[in-house]
FIVEXLO-688843 format. One line per field, with one value per residue (C-alpha): residue number from 1; residue in one letter; chain; x, y negated, z negated. Coordinates in nm, 2 decimals. Layout:
BEGIN
num: (NUM, ...)
residu: (a, ...)
chaine: (A, ...)
X: (X, ...)
Y: (Y, ...)
Z: (Z, ...)
//
This chain:
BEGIN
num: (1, 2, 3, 4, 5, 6, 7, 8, 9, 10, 11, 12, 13, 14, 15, 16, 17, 18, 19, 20, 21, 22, 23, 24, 25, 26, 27, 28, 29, 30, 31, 32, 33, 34, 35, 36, 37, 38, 39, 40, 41, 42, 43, 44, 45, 46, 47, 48, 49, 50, 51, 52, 53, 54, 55, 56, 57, 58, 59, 60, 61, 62, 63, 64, 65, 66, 67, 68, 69, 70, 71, 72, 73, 74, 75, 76, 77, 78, 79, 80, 81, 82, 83, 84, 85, 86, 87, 88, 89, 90, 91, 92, 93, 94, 95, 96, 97, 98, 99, 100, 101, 102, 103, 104, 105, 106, 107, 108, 109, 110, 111, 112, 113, 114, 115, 116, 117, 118, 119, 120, 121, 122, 123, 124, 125, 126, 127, 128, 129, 130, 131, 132, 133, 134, 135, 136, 137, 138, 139, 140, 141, 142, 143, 144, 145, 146, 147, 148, 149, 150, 151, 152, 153, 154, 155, 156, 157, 158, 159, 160, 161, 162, 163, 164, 165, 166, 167, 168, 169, 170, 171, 172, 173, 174, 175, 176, 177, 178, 179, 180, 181, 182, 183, 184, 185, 186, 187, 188, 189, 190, 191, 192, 193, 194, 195, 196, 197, 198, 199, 200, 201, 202, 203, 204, 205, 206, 207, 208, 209, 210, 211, 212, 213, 214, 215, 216, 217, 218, 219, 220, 221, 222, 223, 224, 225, 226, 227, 228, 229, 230, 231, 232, 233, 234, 235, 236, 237, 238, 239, 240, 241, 242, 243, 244, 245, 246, 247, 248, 249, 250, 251, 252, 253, 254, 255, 256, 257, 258, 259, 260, 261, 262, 263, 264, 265, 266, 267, 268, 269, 270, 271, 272, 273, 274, 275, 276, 277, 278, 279, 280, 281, 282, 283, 284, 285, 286, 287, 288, 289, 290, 291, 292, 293, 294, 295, 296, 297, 298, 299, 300, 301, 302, 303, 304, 305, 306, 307, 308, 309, 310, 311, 312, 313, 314, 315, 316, 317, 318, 319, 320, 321, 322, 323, 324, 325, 326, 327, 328, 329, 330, 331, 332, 333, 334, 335, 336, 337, 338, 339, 340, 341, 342, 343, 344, 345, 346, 347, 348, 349, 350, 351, 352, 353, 354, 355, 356, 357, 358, 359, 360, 361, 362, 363, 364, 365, 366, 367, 368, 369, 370, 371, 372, 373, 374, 375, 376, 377, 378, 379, 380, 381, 382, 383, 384, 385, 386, 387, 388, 389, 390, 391, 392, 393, 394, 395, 396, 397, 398, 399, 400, 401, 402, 403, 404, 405, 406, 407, 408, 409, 410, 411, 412, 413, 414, 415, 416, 417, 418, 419, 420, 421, 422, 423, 424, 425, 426, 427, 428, 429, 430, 431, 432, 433, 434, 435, 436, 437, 438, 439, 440, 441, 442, 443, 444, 445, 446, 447, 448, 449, 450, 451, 452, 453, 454, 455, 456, 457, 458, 459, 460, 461, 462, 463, 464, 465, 466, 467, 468, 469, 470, 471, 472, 473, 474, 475, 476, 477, 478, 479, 480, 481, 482, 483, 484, 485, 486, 487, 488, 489, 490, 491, 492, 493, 494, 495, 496)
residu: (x, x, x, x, x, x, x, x, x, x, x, x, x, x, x, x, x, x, x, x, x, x, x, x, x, x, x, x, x, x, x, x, x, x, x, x, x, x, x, x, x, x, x, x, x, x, x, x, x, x, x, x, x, x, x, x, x, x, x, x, x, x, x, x, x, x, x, x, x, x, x, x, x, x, x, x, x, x, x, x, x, x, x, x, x, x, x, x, x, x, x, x, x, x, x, x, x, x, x, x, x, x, x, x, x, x, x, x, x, x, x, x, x, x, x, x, x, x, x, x, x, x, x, x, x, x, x, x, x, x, x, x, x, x, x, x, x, x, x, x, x, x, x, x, x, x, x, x, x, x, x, x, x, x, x, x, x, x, x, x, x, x, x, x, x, x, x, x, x, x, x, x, x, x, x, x, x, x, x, x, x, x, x, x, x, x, x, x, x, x, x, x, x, x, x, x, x, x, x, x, x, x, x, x, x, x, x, x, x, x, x, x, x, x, x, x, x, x, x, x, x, x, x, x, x, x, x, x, x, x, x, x, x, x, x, x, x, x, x, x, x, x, x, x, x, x, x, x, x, x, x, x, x, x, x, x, x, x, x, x, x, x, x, x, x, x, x, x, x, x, x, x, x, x, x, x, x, x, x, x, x, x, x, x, x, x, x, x, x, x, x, x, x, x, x, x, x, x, x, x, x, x, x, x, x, x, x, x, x, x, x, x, x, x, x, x, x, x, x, x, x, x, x, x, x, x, x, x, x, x, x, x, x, x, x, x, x, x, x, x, x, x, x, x, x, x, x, x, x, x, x, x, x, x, x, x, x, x, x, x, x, x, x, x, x, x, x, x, x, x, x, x, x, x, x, x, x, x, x, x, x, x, x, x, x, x, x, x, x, x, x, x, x, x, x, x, x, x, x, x, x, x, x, x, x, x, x, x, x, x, x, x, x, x, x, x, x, x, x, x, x, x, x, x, x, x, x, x, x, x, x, x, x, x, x, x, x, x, x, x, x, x, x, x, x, x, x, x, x, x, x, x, x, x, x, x, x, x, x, x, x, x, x, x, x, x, x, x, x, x, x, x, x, x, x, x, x, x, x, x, x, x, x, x, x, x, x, x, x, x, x, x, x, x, x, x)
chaine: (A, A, A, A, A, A, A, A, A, A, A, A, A, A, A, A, A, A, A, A, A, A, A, A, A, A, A, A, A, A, A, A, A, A, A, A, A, A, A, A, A, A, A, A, A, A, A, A, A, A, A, A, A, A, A, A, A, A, A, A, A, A, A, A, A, A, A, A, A, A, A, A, A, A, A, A, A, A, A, A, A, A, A, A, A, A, A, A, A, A, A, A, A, A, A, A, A, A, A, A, A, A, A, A, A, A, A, A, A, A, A, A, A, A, A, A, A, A, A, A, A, A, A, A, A, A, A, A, A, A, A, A, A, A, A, A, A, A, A, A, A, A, A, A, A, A, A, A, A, A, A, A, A, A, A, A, A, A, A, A, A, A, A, A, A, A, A, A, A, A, A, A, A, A, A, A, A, A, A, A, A, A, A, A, A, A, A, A, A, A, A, A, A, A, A, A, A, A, A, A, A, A, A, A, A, A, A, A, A, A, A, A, A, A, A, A, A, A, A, A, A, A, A, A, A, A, A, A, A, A, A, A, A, A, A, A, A, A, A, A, A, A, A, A, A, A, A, A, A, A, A, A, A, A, A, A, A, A, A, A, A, A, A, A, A, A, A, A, A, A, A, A, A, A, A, A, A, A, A, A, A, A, A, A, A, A, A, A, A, A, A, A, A, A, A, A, A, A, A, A, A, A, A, A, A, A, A, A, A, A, A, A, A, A, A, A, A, A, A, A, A, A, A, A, A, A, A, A, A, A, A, A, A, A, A, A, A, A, A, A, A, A, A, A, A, A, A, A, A, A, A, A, A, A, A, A, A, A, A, A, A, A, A, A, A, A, A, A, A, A, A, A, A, A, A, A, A, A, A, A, A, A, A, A, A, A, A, A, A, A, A, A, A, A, A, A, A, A, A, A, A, A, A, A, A, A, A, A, A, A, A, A, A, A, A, A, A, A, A, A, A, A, A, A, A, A, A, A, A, A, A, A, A, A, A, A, A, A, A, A, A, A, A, A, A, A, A, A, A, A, A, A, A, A, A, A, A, A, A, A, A, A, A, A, A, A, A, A, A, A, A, A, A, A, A, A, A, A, A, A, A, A, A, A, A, A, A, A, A, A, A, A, A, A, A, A)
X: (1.97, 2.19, 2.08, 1.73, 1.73, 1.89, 1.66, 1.32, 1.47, 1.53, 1.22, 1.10, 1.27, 1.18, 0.80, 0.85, 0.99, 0.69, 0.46, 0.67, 0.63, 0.23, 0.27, 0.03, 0.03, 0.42, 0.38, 0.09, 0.31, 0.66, 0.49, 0.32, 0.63, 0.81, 0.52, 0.54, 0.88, 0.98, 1.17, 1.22, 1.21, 1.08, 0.92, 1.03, 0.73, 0.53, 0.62, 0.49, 0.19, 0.12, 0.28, -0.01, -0.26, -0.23, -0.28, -0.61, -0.45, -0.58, -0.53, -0.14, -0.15, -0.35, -0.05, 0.23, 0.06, 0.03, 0.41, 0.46, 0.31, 0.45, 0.75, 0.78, 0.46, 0.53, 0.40, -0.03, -0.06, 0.11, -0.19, -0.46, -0.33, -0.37, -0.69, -0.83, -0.71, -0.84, -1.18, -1.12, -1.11, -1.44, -1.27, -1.44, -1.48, -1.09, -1.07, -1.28, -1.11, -0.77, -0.88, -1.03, -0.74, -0.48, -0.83, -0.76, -0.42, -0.50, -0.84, -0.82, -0.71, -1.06, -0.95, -0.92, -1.24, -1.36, -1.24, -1.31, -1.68, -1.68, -1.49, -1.77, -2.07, -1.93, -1.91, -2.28, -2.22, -2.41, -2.45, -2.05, -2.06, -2.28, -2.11, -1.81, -1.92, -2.11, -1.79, -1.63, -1.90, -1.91, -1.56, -1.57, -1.92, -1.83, -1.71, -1.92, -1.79, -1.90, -2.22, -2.30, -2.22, -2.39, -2.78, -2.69, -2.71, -3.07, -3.35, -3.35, -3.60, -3.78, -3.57, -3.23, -2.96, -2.81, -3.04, -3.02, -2.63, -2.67, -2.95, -2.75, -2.43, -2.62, -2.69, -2.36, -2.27, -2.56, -2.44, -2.10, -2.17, -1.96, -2.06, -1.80, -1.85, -1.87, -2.21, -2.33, -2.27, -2.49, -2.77, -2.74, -2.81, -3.01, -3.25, -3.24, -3.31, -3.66, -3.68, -3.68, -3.95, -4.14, -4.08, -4.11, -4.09, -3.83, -3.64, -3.67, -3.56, -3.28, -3.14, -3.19, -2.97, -2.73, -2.74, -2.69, -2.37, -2.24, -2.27, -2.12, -1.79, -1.81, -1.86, -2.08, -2.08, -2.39, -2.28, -1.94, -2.11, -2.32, -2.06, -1.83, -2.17, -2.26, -1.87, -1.85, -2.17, -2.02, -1.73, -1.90, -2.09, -2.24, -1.94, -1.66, -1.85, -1.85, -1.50, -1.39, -1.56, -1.48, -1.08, -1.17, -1.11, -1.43, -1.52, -1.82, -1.74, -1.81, -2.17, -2.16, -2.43, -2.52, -2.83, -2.79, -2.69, -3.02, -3.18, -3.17, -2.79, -2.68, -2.99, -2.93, -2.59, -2.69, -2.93, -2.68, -2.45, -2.61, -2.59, -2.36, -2.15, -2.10, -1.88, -1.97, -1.69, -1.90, -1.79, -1.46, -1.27, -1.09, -1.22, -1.14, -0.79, -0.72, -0.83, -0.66, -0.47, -0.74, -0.84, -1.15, -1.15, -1.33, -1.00, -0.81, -0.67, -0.86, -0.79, -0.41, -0.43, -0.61, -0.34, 0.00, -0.19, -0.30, -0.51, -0.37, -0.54, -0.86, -0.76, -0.46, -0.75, -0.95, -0.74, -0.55, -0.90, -0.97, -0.63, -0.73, -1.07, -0.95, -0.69, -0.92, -1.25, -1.05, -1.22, -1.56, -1.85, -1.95, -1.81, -2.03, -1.84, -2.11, -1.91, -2.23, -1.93, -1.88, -2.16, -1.92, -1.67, -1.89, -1.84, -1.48, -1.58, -1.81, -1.57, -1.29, -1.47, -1.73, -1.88, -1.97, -2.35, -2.48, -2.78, -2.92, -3.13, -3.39, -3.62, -3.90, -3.68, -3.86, -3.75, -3.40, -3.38, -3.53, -3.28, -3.03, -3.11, -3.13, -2.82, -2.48, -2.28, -1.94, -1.73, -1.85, -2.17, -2.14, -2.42, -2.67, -2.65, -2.86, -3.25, -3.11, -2.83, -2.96, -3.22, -2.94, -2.74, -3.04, -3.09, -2.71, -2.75, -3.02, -2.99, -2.62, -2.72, -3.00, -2.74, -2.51, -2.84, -2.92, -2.52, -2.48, -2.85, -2.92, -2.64, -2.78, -3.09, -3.32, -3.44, -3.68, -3.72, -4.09, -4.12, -3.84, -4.02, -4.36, -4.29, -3.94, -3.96, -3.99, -3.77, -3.50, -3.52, -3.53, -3.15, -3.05, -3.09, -2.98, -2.65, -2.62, -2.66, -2.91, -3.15, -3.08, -3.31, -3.01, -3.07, -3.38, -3.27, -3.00, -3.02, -2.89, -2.54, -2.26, -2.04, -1.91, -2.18, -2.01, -2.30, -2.57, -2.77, -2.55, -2.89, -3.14, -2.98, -2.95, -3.35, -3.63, -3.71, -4.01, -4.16, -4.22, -3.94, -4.16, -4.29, -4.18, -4.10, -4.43, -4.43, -4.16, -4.42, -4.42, -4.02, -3.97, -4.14, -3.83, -3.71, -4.04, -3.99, -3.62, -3.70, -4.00, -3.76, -3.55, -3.86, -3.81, -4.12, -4.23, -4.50, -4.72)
Y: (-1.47, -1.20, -0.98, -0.99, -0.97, -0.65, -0.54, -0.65, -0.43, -0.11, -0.17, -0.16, 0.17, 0.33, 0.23, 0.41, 0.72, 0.75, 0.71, 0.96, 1.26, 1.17, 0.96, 0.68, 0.57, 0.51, 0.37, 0.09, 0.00, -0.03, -0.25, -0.46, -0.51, -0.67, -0.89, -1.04, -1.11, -1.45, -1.33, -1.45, -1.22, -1.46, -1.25, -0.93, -0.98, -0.84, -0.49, -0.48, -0.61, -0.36, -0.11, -0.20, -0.23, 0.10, 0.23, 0.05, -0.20, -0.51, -0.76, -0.67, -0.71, -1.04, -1.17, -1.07, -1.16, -1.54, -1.52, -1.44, -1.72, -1.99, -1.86, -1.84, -1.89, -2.02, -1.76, -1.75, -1.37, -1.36, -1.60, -1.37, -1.05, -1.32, -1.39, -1.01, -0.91, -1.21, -1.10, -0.74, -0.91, -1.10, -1.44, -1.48, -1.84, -1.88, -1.69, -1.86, -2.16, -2.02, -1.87, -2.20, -2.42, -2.21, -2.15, -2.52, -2.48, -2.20, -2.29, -2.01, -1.73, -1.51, -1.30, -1.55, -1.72, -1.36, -1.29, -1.64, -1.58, -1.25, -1.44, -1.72, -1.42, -1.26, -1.62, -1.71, -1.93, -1.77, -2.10, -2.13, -1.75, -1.75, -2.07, -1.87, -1.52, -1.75, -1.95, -1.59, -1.47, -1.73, -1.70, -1.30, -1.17, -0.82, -0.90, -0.61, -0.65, -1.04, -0.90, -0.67, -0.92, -1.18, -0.97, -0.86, -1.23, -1.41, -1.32, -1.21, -1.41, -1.23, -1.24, -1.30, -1.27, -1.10, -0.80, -0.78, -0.76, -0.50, -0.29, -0.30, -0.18, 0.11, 0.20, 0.24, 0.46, 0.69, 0.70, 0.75, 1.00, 0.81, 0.90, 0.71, 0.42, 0.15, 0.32, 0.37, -0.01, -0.11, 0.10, 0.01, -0.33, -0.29, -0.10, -0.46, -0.69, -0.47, -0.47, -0.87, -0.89, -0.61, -0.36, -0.04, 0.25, 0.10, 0.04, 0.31, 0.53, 0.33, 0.35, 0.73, 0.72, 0.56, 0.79, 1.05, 0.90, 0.85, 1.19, 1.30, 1.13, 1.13, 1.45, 1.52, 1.84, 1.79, 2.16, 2.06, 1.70, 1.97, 2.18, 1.87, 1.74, 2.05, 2.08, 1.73, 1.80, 2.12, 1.95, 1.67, 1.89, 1.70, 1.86, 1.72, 1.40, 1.48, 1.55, 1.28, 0.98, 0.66, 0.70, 0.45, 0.08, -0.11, -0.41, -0.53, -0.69, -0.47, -0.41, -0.09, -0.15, 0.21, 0.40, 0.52, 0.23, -0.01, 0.13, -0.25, -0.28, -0.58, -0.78, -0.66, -0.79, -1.13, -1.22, -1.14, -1.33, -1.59, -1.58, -1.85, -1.63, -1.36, -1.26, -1.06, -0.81, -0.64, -0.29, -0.31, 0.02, -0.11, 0.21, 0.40, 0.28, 0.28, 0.63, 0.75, 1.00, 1.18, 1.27, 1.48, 1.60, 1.93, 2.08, 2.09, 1.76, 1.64, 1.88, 1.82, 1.45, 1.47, 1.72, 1.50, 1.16, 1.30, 1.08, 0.74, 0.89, 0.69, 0.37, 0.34, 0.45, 0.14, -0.11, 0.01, -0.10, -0.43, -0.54, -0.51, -0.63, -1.00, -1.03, -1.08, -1.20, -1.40, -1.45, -1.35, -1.26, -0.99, -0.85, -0.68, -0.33, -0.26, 0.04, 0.27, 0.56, 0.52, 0.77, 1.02, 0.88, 0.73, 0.99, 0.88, 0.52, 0.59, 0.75, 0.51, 0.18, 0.26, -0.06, -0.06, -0.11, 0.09, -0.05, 0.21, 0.07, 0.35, 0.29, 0.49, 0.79, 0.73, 0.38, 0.42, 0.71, 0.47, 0.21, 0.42, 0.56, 0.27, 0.08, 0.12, 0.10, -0.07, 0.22, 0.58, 0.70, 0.95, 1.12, 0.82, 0.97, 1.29, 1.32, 1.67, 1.51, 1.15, 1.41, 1.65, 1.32, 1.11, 1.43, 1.53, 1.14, 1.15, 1.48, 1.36, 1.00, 1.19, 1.39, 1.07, 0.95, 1.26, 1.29, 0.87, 0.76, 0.43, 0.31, 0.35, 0.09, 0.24, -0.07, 0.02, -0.17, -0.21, -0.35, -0.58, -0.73, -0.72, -0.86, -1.06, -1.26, -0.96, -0.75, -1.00, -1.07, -0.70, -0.64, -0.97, -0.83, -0.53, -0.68, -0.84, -1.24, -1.49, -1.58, -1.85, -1.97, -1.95, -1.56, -1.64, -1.87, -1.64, -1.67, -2.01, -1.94, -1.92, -1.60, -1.35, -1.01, -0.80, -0.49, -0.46, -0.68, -0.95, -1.15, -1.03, -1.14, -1.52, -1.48, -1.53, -1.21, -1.04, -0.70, -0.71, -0.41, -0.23, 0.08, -0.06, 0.30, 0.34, 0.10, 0.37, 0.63, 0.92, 0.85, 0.81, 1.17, 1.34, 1.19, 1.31, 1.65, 1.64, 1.46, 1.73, 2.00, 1.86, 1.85, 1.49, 1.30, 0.93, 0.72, 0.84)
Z: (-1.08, -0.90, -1.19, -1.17, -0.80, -0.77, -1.05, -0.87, -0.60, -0.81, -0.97, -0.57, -0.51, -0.80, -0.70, -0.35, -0.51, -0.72, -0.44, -0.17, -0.56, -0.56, -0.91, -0.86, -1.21, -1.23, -0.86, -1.00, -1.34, -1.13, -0.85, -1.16, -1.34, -0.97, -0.94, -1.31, -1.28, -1.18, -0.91, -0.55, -0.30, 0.00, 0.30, 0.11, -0.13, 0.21, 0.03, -0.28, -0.16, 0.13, -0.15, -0.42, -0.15, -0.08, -0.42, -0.39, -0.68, -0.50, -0.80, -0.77, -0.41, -0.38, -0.67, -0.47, -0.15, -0.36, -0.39, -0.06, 0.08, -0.17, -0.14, 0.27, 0.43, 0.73, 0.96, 0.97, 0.93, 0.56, 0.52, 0.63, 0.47, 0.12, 0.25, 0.31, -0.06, -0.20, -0.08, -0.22, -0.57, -0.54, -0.43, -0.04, -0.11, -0.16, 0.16, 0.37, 0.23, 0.33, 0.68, 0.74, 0.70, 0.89, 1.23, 1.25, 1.33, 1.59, 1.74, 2.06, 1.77, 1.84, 1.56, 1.31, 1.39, 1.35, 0.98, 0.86, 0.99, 0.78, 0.44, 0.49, 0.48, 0.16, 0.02, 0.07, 0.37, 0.60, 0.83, 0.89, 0.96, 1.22, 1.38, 1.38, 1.54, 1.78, 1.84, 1.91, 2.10, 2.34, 2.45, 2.42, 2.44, 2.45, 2.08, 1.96, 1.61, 1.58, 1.76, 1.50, 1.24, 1.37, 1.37, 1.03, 0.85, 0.92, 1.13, 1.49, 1.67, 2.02, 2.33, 2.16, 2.39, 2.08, 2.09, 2.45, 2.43, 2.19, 2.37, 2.67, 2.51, 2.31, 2.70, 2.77, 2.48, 2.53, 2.89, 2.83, 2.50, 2.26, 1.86, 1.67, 1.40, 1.68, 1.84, 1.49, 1.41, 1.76, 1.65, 1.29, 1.40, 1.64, 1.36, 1.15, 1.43, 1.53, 1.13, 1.15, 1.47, 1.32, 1.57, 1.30, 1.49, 1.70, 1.43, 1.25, 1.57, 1.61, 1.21, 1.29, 1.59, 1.41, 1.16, 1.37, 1.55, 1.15, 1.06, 1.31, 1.23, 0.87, 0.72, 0.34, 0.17, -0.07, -0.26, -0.34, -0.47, -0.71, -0.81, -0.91, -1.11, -1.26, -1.38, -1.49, -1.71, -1.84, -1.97, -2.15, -2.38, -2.75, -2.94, -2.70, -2.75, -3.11, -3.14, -2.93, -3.09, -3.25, -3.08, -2.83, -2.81, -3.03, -2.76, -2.67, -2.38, -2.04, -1.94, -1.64, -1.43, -1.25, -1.01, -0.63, -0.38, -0.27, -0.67, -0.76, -0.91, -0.71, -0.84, -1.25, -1.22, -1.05, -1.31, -1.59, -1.38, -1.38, -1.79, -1.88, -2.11, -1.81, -1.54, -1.27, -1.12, -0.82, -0.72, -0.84, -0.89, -1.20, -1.45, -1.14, -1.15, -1.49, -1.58, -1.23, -1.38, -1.48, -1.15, -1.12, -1.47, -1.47, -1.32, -1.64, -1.58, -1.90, -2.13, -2.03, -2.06, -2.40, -2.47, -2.39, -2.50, -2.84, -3.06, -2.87, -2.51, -2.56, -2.68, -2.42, -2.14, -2.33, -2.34, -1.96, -1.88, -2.03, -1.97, -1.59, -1.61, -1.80, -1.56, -1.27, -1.43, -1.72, -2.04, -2.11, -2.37, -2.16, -1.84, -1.54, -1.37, -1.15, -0.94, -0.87, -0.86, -1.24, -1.25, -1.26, -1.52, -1.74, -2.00, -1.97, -2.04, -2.35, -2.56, -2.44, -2.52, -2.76, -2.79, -2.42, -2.28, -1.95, -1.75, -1.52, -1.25, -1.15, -0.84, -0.65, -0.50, -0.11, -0.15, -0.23, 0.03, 0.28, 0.26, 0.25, 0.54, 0.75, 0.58, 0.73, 0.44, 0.46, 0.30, 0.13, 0.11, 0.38, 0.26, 0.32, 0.69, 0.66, 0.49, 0.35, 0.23, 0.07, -0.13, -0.29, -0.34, -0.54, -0.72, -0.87, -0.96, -1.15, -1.31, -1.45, -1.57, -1.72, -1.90, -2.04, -2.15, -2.38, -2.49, -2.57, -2.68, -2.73, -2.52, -2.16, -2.08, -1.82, -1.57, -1.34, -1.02, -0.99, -1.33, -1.31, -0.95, -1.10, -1.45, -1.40, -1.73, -1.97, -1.82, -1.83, -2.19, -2.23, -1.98, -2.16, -2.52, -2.47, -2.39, -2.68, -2.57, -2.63, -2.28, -2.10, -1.82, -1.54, -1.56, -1.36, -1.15, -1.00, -0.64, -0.67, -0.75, -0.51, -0.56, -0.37, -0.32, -0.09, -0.09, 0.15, -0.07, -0.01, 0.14, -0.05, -0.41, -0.24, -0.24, -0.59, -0.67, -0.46, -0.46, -0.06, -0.10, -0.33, -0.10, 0.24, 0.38, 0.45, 0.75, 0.89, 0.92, 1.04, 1.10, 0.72, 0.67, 0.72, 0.43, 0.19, 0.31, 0.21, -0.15, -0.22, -0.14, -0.40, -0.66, -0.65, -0.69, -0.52, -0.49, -0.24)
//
């Protein structure tokens, strides 16, 4: 046992020295190979699991986390950090589960109450969330997070003491010039309670407020975005396609569901989870992790990775890949990656796992732009912030899913939004053929399963499918006509 101990640790040191040189990669394996031993390192497992955590390789982490808390466990915070990864790898109901059990042992922790609220609202139980943000509210009403929370899950009714809080507190920060993500979040929220008493032009002045206050914190360049698209295109011409196919790994299982954030994705991959034979991932960042090395590509890090790698590069990328993906959805005919970032990999994906299908979810441009606009997104998407910026953003999308489409035909199924809300049955036999599986009737019943949806449509997929979305900027006039102007200037076209 001594022997294997002191070996878990070296592994340990080894890990940190390849995180203090910058190697990720050699960081992620070292950290792996601690957690697969059978090892006990009691409270010391707390390091690999911040350690992985911070490498964004939230599967390791939630494992050692697991150990950490079998193994010791006595104090209620190793608990929660097990909790918080758990619901970074899709698992909120085992969170909320956890969080619950240890809030009964500390009924006065506000804090706990809070994050077992949150766990329940990516879980579906949006009853027990609210309970608990009330519960918090009641004993700390300037809880501004659980107030924000608590507008964003069902509808604000007229004269809420909520929305009073709220307005009031947006009073103060206007007073006291604060622009930080707190002041966005009030007016963020504030935009969706008008939203739910159909206050339009309130709302959309306050989602542009809020805006405002985001942008000013969080920074978008929307020419670098180009340059990095127009590079990325420039490297994946037909004859490196042609020169690097059939090297990959031939498996049919992943499905990549891409298109901009609020284009529809988040409903595709509930109705083909909802397939018997499917597993839904979310937005992991599993491809992301697996072809990290590769970095941003069009800097010569390709070419240099295809150069030391050789003929095994794609394969190992491949199967890097589905090793990761089976070890957090498990077995599966197909699997659903549905990071909308794998826009900008997906070359990378294509020639590593040939067999692959890629759904893009397409949707009226003004639409997309509009809910962008008034969405506070929980991480990223710093361009949503700015009409100039949402428009070159939509546009660099389109124009480089536009070129995977010409470079891998017959692999990338074009879903467009209206038609999937006006004609649900067909289009669902189409996605559900295209992937290769027999239909089942669950795919339209998908807003009766519980699972974990932890996007902005975390509501709206719990719902039958409706096309009340379908052109609903135009209640936002003349607000939204900031946005049309920006989208024209782009020589992007909508639905007037």
């Amino acid at each position: 046992m001594m022997e294997t101990q002191t070996n878990a640790r070296t592994l340990l040191a080894e890990a940190e020295a390849a995180c203090a040189r910058g190697d990720r990669i050699a960081g992620i394996d070292l950290v792996r190979r601690i957690v697969e031993t059978g090892e006990k390192l009691g409270t010391d497992w707390v390091i690999p699991a911040m350690m992985a955590a911070e490498l964004l390789d939230f599967d390791t982490a939630a494992r050692a986390a697991k150990r950490l808390c079998n193994e010791d466990g006595k104090d209620p915070r190793q608990w929660r950090l097990y909790a918080g990864l758990l619901q970074n790898i899709g698992r909120a109901a085992d969170a909320s589960e956890i969080l619950e059990s240890i809030r009964r042992a500390a009924p006065d922790d506000d804090e706990l109450a809070y994050e077992a609220g949150f766990a329940a609202k990516l879980a579906g139980d949006f009853d027990k969330a609210r309970a608990r943000y009330q519960g918090v509210i009641a004993k700390q009403p300037k809880h501004w997070l659980a107030r924000t929370e608590l507008a964003g899950i069902g509808k604000v009714a007229r004269g809420d003491e909520n929305l009073i809080e709220l307005e009031t507190e947006r009073v103060r920060i206007l007073e006291g010039g604060r622009a930080d993500r707190h002041a966005g979040a009030i007016s963020y929220a504030l935009a969706k309670a008008y939203d739910d008493l159909g206050e339009y032009a309130l709302s959309a002045s306050r989602a542009a407020e809020g805006a405002g206050f985001m942008k000013a914190v969080e920074s978008y360049d929307p020419a670098a975005n180009h340059r990095f698209t127009r590079a990325l295109m420039g490297l994946f011409t037909p004859e490196f396609a042609e020169a690097n196919a059939g090297k990959g790994v031939a498996d049919e299982r992943p499905v990549f569901v891409l298109g901009p954030p609020r284009s529809g994705t988040t409903l595709v991959e509930s109705i083909l989870g909802a397939h018997p034979d499917v597993k839904a991932g979310g937005e992991h960042k599993l491809f992301w992790l697996a072809s990290l090395e590769l970095g941003v590509q069009a800097d010569g890090t390709l070419r240099k990775w295809l150069e030391t790698k050789g003929e095994s590069a794609w394969a190992e990328l491949g199967t890097r890949y589905l090793a990761d993906v089976e070890g957090r959805l498990g077995p599966a005919k197909r699997w659903i990656d549905k990071n909308l970032y794998n826009v900008n990999r997906l070359g990378l994906a294509a020639l590593a796992l040939p067999e692959a299908r890629f759904i893009w979810c397409r949707r009226d441009p003004m639409d997309v732009a509009w809910s962008a606009w008034k969405t506070l997104f929980a991480e990223g998407n710093r361009w949503s912030y700015d009409p100039v910026a949402i428009a070159a953003f939509l546009a660099d999308y389109d124009m480089l899913m536009q070129h995977w489409a010409a470079l891998f035909p017959g692999r990338i199924l074009e879903v467009i939004y209206e038609d999937l809300v006006a004609n649900p049955d067909a289009e669902i036999a189409r996605i559900v053929a295209f992937c290769g599986l027999e239909d089942d009737p669950a795919t339209r019943r998908f807003h009766e399963q519980d699972r974990t949806v932890a996007t902005a449509s975390f509501a709206q997929v719990r719902q039958p499918i409706s096309a009340k979305s379908v052109g609903a900027w135009k209640r936002y006039m003349p607000a939204a006509k900031v946005l049309g102007d920006a989208l024209h200037a782009e020589g992007i076209d909508f639905a007037e």
